[in-house]
C-alpha positions in Angstrom: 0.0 0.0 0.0 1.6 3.3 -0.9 1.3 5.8 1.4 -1.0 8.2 -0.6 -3.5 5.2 -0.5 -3.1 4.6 2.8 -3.8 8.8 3.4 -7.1 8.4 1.1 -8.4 5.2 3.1 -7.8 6.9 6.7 -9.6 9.9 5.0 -12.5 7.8 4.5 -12.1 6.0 7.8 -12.2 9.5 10.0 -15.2 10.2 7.5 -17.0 7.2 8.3 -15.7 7.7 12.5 -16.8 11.4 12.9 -19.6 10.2 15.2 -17.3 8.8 17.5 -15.7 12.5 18.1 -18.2 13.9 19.9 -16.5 12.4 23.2 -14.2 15.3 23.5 -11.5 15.6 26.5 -12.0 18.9 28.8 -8.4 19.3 30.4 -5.5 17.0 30.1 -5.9 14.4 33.3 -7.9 16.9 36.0 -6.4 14.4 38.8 -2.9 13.3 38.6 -1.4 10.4 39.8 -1.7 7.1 40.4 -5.5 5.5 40.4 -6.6 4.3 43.6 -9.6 3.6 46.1 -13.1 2.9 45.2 -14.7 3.8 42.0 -15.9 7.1 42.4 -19.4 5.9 40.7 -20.1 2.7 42.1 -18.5 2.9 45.1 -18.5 -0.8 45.4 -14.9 -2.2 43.1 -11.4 -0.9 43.4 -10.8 1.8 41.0 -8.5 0.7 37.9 -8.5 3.9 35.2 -9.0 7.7 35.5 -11.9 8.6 33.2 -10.2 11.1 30.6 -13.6 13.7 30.3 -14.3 14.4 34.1 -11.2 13.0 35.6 -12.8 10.2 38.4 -11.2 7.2 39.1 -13.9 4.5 37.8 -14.1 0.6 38.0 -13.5 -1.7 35.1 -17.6 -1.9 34.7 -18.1 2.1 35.1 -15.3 3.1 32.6 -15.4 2.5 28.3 -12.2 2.0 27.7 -12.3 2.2 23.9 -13.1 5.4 24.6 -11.4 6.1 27.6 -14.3 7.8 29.6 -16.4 6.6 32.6 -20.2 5.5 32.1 -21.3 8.9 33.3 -19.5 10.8 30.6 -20.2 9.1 27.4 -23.4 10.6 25.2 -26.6 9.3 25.1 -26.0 9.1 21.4 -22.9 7.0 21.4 -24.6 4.5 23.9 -27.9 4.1 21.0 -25.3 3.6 18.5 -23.3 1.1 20.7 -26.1 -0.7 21.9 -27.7 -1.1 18.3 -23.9 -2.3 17.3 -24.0 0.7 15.1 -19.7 1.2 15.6 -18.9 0.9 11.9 -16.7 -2.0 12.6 -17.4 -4.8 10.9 -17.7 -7.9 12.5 -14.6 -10.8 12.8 -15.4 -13.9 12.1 
């Protein structure tokens, strides 16, 4: 693949993606450091990642780590599109 190809398909791959954007990041990590405790949603699991939108420690179950933000942060739009399977990633068989 040369690498004006390879330009022209990521072109149409951001094109296809631009929904996904919408998640943007407010400030570069809010909360420094290292993440631990309790989720700061749940309040029930240890704390793993450090949602990058709002900055709270989260859980495995309360954070998206494709997209690096905590269940309280990602749009109500990105979860119909999830939950109707609506990423534009084809499925692996």
């Amino acid at each position: 693949m040369t690498e004006e190809s390879m330009n022209e398909e990521l072109r149409k791959w951001i094109e296809e993606h631009k929904d996904f954007r919408d998640i943007e990041i407010e400030e570069e990590d809010k909360r420094p450091g290292e993440v631990t405790g309790k989720c700061e949603i749940c309040g029930v699991r240890d704390a793993k990642y450090r949602c990058l939108k709002c900055g709270r420690a989260v859980c495995a179950s309360c954070y998206w780590v494709m997209f690096g933000v905590c269940k309280e942060c990602i749009s109500e739009d990105m979860l119909k599109k999830l939950k109707k399977k609506d990423t534009g990633i084809d499925e692996i068989r």
